[in-house]
DRENMARMI-304711 format. One record per residue (C-alpha): y negated, z negated, x negated; chain. Coordinates in Angstrom, 2 decimals, m for minus. Example, Ala and Ser with C-alpha at 12.3 -4.5 7.8 and 13.67 -1.06 7.14 Angstrom:
BEGIN
+---------+---------+---------+-------+
|       y |       z |       x | kette |
+---------+---------+---------+-------+
|    4.50 |   m7.80 |  m12.30 |     A |
|    1.06 |   m7.14 |  m13.67 |     A |
+---------+---------+---------+-------+
//
This chain:
BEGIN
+---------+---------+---------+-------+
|       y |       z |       x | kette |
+---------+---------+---------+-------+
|  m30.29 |  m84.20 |  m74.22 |     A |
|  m33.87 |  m84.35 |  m72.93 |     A |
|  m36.10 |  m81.19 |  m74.26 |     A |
|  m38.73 |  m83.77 |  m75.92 |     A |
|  m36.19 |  m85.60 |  m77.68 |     A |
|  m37.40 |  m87.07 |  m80.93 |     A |
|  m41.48 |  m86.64 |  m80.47 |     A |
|  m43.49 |  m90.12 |  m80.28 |     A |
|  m46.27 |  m89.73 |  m78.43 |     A |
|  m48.91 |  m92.43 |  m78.21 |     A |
|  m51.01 |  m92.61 |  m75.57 |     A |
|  m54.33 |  m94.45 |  m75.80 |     A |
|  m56.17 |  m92.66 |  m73.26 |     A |
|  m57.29 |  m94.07 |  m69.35 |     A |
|  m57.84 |  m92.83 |  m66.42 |     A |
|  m56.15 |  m90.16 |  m65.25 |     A |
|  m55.85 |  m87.05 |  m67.44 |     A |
|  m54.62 |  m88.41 |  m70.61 |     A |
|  m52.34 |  m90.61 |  m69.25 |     A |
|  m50.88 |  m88.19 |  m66.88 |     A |
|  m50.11 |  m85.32 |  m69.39 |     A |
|  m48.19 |  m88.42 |  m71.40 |     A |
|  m46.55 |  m88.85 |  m68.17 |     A |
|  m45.16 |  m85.25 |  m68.67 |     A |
|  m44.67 |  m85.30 |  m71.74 |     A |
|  m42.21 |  m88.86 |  m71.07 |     A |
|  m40.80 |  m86.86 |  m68.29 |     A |
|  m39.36 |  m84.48 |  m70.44 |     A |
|  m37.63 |  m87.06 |  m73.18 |     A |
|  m41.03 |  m87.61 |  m75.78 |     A |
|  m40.69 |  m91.82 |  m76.49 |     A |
|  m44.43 |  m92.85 |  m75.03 |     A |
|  m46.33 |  m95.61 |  m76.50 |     A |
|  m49.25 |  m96.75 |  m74.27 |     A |
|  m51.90 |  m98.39 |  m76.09 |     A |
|  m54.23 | m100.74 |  m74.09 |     A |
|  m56.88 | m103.33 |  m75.16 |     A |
|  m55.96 | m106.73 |  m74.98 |     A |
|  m58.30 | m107.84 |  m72.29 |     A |
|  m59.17 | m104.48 |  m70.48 |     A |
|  m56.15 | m102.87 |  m69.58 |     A |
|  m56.35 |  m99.40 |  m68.33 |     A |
|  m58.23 |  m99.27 |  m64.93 |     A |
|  m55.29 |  m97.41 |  m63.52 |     A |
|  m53.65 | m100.64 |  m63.18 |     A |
|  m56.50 | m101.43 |  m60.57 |     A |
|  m56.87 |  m98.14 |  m58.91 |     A |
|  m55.37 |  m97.83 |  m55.45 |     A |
|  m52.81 |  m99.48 |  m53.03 |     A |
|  m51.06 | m102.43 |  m54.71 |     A |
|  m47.93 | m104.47 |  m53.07 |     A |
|  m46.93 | m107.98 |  m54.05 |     A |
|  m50.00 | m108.14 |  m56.71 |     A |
|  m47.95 | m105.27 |  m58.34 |     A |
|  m50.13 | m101.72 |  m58.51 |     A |
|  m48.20 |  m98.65 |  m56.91 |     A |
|  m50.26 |  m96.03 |  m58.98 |     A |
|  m49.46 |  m97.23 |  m62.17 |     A |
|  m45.73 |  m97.55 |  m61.48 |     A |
|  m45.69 |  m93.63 |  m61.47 |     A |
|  m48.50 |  m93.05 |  m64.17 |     A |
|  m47.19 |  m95.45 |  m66.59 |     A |
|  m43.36 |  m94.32 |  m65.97 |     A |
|  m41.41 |  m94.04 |  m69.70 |     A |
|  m44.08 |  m95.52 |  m71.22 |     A |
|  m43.34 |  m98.93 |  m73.87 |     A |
|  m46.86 | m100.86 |  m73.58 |     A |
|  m48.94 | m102.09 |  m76.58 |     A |
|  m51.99 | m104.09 |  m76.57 |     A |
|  m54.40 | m103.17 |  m79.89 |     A |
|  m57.93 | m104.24 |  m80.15 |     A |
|  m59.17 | m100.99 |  m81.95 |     A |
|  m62.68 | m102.10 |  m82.89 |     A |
|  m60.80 | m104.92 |  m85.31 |     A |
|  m59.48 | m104.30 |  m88.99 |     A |
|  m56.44 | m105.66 |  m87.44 |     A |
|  m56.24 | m103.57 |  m85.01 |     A |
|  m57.55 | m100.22 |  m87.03 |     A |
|  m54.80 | m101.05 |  m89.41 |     A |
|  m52.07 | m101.35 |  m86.77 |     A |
|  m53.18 |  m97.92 |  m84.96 |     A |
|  m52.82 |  m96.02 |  m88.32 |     A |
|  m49.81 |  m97.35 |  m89.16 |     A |
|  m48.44 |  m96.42 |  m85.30 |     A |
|  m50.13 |  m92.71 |  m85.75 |     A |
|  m48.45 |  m92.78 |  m89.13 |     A |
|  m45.36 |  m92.56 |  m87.28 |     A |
|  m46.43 |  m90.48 |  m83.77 |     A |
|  m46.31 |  m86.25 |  m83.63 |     A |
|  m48.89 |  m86.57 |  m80.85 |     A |
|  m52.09 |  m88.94 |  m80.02 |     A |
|  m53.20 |  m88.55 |  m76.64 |     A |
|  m57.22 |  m90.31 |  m76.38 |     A |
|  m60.47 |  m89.94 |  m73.93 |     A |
|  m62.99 |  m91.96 |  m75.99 |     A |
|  m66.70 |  m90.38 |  m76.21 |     A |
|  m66.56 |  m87.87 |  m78.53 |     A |
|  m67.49 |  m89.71 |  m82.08 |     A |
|  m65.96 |  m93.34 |  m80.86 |     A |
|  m62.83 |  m92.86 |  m82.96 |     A |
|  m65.15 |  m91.77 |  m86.01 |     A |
|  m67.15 |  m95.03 |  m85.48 |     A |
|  m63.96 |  m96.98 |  m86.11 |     A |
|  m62.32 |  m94.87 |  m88.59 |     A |
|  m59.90 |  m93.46 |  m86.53 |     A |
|  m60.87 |  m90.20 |  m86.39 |     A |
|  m58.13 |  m87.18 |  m87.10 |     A |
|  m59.45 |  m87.52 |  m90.62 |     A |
|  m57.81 |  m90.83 |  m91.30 |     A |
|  m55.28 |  m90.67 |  m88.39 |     A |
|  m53.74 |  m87.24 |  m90.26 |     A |
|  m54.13 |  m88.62 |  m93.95 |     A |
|  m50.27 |  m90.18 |  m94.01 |     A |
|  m49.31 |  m87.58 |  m91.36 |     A |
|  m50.74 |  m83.92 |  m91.43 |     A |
|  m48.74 |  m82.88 |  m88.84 |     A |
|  m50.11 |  m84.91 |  m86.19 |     A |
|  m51.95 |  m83.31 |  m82.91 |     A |
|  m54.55 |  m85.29 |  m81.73 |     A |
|  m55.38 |  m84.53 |  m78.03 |     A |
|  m58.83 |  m85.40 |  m77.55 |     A |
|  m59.34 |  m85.05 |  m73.45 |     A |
|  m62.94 |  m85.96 |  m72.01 |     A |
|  m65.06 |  m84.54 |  m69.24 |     A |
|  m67.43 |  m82.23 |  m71.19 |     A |
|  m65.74 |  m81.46 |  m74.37 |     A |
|  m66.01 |  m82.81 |  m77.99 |     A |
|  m69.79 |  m80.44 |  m78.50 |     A |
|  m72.29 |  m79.41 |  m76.42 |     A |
|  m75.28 |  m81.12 |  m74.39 |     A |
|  m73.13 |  m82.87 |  m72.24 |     A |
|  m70.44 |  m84.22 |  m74.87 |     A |
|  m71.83 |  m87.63 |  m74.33 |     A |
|  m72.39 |  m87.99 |  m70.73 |     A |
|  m69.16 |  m90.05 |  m68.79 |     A |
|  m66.55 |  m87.88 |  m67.17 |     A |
|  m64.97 |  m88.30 |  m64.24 |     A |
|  m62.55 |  m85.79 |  m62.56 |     A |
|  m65.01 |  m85.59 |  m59.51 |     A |
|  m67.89 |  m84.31 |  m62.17 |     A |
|  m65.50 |  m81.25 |  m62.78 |     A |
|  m64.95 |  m80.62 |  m59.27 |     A |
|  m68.40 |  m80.39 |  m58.71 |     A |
|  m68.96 |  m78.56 |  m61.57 |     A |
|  m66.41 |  m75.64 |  m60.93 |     A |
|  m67.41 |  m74.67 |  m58.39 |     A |
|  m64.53 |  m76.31 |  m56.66 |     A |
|  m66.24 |  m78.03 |  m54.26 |     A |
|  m68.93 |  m75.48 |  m53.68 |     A |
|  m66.15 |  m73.32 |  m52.62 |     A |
|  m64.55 |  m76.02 |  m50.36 |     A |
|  m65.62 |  m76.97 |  m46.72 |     A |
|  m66.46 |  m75.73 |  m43.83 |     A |
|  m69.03 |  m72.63 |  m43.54 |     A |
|  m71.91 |  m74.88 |  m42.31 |     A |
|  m70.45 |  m78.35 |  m44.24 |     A |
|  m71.71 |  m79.66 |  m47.00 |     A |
|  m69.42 |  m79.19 |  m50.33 |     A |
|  m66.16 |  m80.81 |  m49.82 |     A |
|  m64.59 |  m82.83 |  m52.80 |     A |
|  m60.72 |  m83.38 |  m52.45 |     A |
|  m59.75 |  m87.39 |  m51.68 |     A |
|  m57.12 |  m87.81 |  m55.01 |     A |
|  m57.89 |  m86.55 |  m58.78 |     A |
|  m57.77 |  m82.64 |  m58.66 |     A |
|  m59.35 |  m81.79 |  m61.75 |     A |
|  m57.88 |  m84.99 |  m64.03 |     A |
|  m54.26 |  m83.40 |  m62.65 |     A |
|  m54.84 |  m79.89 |  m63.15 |     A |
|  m56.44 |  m81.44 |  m66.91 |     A |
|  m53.22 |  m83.06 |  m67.75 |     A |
|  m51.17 |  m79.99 |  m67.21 |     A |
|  m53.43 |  m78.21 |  m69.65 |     A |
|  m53.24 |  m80.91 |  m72.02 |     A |
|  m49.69 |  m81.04 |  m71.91 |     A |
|  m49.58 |  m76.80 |  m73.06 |     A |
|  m52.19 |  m77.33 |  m75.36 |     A |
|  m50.24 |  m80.28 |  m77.12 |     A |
|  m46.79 |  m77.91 |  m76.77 |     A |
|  m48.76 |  m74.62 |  m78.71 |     A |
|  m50.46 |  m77.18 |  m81.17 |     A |
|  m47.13 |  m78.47 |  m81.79 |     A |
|  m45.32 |  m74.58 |  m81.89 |     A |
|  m48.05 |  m73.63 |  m84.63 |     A |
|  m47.05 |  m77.12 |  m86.35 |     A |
|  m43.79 |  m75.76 |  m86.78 |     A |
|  m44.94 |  m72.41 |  m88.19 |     A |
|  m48.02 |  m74.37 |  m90.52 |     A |
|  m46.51 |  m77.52 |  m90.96 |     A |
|  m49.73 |  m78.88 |  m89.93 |     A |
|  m51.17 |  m80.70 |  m87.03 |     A |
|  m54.59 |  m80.20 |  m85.80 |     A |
|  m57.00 |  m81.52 |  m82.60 |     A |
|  m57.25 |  m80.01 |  m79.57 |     A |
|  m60.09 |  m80.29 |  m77.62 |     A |
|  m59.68 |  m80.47 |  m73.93 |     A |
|  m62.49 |  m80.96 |  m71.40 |     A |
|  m61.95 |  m81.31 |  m67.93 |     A |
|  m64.95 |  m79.57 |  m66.10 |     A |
|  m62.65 |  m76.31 |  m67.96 |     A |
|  m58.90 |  m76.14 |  m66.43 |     A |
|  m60.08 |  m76.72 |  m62.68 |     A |
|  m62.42 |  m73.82 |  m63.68 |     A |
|  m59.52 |  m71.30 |  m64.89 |     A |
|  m57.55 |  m72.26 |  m61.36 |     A |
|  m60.37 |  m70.99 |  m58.93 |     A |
|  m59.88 |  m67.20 |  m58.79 |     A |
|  m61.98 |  m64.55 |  m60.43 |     A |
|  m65.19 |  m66.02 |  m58.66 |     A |
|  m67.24 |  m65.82 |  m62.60 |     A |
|  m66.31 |  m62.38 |  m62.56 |     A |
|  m67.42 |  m61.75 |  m58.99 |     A |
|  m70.72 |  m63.13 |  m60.25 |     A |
|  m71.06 |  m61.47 |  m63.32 |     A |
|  m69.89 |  m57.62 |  m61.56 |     A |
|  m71.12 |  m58.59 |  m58.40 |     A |
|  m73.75 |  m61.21 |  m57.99 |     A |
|  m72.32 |  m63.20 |  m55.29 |     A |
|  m70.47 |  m66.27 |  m54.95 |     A |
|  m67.51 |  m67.57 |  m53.69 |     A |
|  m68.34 |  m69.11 |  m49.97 |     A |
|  m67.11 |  m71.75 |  m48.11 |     A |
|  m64.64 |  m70.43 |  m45.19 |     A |
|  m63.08 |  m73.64 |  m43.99 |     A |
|  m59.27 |  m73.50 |  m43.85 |     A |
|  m59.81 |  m69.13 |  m43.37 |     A |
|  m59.85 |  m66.63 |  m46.45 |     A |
|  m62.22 |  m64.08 |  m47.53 |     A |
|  m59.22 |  m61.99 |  m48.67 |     A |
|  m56.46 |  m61.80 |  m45.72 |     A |
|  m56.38 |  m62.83 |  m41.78 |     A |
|  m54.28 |  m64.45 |  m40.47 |     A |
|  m54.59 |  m67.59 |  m42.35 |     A |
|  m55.24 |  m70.32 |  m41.08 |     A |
|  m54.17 |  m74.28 |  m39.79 |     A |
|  m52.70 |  m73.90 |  m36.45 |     A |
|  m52.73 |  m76.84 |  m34.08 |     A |
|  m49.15 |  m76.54 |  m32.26 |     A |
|  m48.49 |  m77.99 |  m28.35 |     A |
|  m46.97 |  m81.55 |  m29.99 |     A |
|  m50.07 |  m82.54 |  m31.91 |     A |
|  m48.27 |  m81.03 |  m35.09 |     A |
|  m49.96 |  m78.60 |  m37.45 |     A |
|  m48.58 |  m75.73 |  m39.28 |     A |
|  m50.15 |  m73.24 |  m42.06 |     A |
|  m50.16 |  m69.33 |  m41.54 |     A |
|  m50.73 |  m67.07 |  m44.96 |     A |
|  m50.18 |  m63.31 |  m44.40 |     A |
|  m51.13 |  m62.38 |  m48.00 |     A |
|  m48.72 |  m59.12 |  m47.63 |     A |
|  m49.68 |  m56.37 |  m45.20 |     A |
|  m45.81 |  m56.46 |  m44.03 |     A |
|  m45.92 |  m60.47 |  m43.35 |     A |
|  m49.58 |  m59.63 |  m41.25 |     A |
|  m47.67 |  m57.31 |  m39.29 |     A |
|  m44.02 |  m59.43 |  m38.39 |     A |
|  m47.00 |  m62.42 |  m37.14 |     A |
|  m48.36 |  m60.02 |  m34.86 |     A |
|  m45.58 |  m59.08 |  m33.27 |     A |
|  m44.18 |  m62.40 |  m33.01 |     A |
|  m47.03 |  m63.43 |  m31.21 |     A |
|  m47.21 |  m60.87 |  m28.78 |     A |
|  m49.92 |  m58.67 |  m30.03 |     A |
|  m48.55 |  m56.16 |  m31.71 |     A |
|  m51.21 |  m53.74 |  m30.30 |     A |
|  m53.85 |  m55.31 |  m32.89 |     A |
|  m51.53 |  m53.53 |  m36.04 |     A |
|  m52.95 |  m50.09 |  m34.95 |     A |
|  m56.52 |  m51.49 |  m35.09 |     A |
|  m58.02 |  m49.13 |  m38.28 |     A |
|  m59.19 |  m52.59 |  m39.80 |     A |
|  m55.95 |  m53.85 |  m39.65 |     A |
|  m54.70 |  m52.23 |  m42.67 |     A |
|  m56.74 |  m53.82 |  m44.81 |     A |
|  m56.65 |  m57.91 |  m46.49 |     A |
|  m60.49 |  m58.24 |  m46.35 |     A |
|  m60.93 |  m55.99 |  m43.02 |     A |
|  m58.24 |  m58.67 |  m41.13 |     A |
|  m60.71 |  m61.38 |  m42.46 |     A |
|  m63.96 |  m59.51 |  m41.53 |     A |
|  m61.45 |  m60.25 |  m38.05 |     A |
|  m60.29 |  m63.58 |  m38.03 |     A |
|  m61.54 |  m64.80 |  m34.73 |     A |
|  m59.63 |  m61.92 |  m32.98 |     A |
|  m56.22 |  m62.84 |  m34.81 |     A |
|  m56.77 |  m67.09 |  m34.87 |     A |
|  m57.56 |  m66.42 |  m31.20 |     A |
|  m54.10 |  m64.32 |  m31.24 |     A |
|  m52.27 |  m66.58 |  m33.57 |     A |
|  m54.18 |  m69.54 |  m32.10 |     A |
|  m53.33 |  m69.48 |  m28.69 |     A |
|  m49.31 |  m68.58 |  m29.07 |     A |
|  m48.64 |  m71.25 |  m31.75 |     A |
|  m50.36 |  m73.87 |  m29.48 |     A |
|  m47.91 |  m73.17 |  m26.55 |     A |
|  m45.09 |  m73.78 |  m28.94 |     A |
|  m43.77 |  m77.61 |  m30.32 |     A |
|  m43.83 |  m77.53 |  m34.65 |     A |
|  m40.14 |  m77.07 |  m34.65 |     A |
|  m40.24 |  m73.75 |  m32.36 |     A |
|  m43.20 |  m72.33 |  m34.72 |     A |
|  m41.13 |  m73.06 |  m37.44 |     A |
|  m37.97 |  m71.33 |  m36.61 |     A |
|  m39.74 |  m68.65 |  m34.46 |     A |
|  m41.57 |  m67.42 |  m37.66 |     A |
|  m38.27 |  m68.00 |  m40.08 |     A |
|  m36.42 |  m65.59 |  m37.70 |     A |
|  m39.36 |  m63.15 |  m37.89 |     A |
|  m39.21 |  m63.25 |  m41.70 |     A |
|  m42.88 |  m64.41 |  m41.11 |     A |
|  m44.57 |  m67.17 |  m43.79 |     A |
|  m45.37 |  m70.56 |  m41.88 |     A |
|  m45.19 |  m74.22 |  m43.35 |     A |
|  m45.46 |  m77.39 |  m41.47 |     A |
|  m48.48 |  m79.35 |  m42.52 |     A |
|  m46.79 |  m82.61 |  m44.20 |     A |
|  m48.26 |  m85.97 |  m45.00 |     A |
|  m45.97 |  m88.31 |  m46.90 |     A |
|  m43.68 |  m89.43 |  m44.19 |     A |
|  m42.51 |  m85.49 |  m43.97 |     A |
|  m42.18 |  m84.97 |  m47.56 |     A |
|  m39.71 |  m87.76 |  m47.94 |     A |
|  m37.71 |  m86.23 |  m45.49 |     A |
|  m37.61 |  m82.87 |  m45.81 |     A |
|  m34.59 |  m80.93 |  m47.39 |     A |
|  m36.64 |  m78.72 |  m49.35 |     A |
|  m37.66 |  m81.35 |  m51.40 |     A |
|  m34.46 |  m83.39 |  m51.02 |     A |
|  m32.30 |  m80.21 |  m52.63 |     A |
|  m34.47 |  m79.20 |  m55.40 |     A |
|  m34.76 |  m83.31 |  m56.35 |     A |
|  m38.79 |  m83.73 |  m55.65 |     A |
|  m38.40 |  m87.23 |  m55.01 |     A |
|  m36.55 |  m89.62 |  m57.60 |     A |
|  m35.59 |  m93.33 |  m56.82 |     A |
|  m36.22 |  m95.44 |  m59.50 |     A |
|  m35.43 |  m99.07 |  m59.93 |     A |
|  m38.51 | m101.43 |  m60.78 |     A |
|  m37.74 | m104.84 |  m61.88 |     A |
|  m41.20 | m105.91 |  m59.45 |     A |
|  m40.63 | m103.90 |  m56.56 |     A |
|  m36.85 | m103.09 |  m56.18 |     A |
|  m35.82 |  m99.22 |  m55.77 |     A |
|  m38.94 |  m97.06 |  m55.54 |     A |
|  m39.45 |  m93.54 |  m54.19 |     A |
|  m42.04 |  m91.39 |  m56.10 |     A |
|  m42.93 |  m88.01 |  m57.06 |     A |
|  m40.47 |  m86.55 |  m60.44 |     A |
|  m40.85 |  m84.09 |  m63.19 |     A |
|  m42.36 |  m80.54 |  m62.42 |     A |
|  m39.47 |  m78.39 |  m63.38 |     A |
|  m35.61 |  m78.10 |  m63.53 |     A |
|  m34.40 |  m76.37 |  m66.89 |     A |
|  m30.41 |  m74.80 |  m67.19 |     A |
|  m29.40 |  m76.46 |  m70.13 |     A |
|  m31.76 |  m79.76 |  m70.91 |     A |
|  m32.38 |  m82.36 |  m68.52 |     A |
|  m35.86 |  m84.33 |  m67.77 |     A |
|  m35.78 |  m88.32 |  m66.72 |     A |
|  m37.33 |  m91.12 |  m65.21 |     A |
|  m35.60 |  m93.71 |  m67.42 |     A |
|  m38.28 |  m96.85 |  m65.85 |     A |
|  m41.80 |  m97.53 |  m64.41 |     A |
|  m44.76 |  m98.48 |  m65.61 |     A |
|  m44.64 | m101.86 |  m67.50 |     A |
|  m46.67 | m104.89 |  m67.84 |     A |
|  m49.75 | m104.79 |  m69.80 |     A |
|  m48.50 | m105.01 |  m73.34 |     A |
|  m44.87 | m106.07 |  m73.02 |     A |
|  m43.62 | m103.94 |  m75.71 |     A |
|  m46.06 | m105.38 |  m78.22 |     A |
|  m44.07 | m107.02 |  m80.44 |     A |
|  m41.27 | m105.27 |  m80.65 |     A |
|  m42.91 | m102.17 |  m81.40 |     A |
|  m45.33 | m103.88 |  m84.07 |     A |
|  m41.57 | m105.02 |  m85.19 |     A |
|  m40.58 | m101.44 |  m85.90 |     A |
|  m43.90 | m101.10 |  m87.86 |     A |
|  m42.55 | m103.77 |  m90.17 |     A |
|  m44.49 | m106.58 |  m89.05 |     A |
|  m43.29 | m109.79 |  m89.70 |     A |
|  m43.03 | m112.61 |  m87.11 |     A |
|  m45.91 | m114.12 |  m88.68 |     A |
|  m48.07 | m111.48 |  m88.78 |     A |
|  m47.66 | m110.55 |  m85.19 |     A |
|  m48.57 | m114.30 |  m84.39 |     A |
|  m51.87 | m114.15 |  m86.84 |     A |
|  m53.54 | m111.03 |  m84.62 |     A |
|  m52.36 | m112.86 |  m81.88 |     A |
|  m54.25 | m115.83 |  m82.77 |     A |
|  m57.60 | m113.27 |  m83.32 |     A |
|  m57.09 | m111.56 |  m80.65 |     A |
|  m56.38 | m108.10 |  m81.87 |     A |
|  m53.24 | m108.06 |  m79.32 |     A |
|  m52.22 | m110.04 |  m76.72 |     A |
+---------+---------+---------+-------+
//
């Protein structure tokens, strides 16, 4: 049996946090209920590479997940949501703070018939403040966070990374917030909202560099690929146009690399004993490192440093993750069959657990193709269904 078993979750969030932390919350066995508008789907559907007309982004995001269209600014379709959070242990939205209070949805009339629901509210800036208004976009929090700041070259401008960063690191948040909201449910026997804003969990990932301000007064700076706290580290061109990452976090690792490279010499160096000395050093050991790893193919790197017990990883794109047998043993990669596309590689559930399983069971659906049958299980009647058809509340 699936860990998740038996909670409804429904989703009614866009672009990407919300929907992503549903993702992981499917992933582990919770029965997912995307809500969508009837004429603006989620934008996911439109973001990125699409084959046959058929989006490949959405395929992954909207994995386990039955799809419902509900026109929420209706009676209709106010009426319909309560009676589907009625039913739900978790409501996943990213609405300005205040939009589900406009339209009588808020967790004071979504918990009336069911006190024990969580209500994951997840927007850039939080539910309060100055900013609790302003759109949020995962790129806003990298900004923010200092991430960017921090990222780049020493005399490039701030780098922000090409995919959604701080929506993915949000998600994972939201998914342990909704898990200790849920824990405290069982202790309380009530639900409550949690309050997740994005510009935070990026934040909590970045090191101690608030700290360093407050103690210190300086910031974080940009070092390229290079750390402020150990040398060698670095990207490594090798001789076959490959490229391979060197950390030497331990003093012991520091010291196999330079003898594998032929300078062991540079251990007895006084500065060499220290993380933050070796990086004071870095052009002297990437000129060391450097210069042996380019006369070497990836492969020879690779199993030159495994023999020396020394930390190395090939630099992958997807092509190499695929393939690898890392990946392959510890089940990274699940196949799935989509009724659009045929089988489908993509990326699976976090974590393997001893004794419950997690599952991919299908990929994201059409826009609203479990309408009716889920409005079904609410108790509405054929003819029902077909009247907020006709006004457009679903579609």
């Amino acid at each position: 049996m699936t860990p998740l078993h038996g909670l409804r979750v429904i989703d009614v969030s866009t672009l990407f946090a919300g929907p992503m932390a549903a993702m992981h919350l499917g992933d582990m066995g919770a029965e997912v209920i995307k809500v969508e508008h009837p004429t603006r789907p989620d934008p996911s559907r439109g973001h990125g590479p699409s084959k046959d007309g058929h989006n490949l982004w959405w395929k992954t995001l909207g994995r386990n997940k039955r799809t419902v269209t509900i026109d929420l600014h209706t009676e209709g379709g106010r009426e319909a949501f309560l009676r589907l959070a009625a039913t739900a242990d978790v409501v996943i939205e990213n609405f300005r703070p205040g939009t589900l209070e406009r339209w009588g949805l808020g967790y004071t009339e979504l918990s009336a018939d069911n006190p024990g629901l969580v209500l994951a509210r997840v927007t850039g800036f939080g539910q309060i403040g100055p900013y609790r208004s302003r759109p949020g976009f995962g790129t806003l929090a990298e900004a923010m966070s200092g991430f960017a700041a921090a990222t780049g070259e020493p005399d490039g401008p701030p780098t922000l990374p090409p995919f959604g960063l701080a929506d993915g690191v949000a998600s994972l948040a939201t998914a342990y917030a909704v898990m200790v909201a849920l824990h405290a449910r069982d202790a309380s026997g009530r639900g409550q909202e949690v309050d997740v804003a994005i510009i935070e969990p990026i934040l909590a990932m970045l090191g101690p560099q608030i700290t360093r301000w407050d103690q210190l007064g300086t910031v974080q700076p940009r070092t390229g690929n290079r750390s402020g706290n150990n040398a060698p580290r670095n990207a490594y061109r090798t001789a076959d146009g490959s490229w391979v990452a060197v950390s030497t976090s331990a003093q012991s690792i520091a010291e196999r690399v330079m003898a594998l490279v032929g300078r062991p010499e540079l251990v007895d160096e006084p500065w060499f004993a220290s993380g933050a000395e070796r990086a004071a050093h870095a052009d002297v050991l990437d000129e060391a490192v450097g210069g042996w790893i380019a006369r070497h193919d990836r492969a020879e790197v690779i199993a030159a440093f495994d023999a020396a017990e020394a930390a190395v990883a090939p630099i992958y794109d997807a092509s190499d993750i695929v393939d690898d047998p890392q990946f392959e043993a510890i089940g990274t990669i699940r196949r799935i069959h989509d009724p659009d596309l045929g089988e489908m590689a993509m990326q699976g559930p976090l974590f393997r657990m001893s004794q419950s399983e997690s599952r991919v069971d299908f990929t994201g659906r059409g826009h609203g193709a479990d309408t009716d049958r889920v409005l079904e299980e609410l108790g509405y009647t054929a003819a029902q269904i077909a009247a907020l058809r006709d006004e457009g509340t679903i579609s």
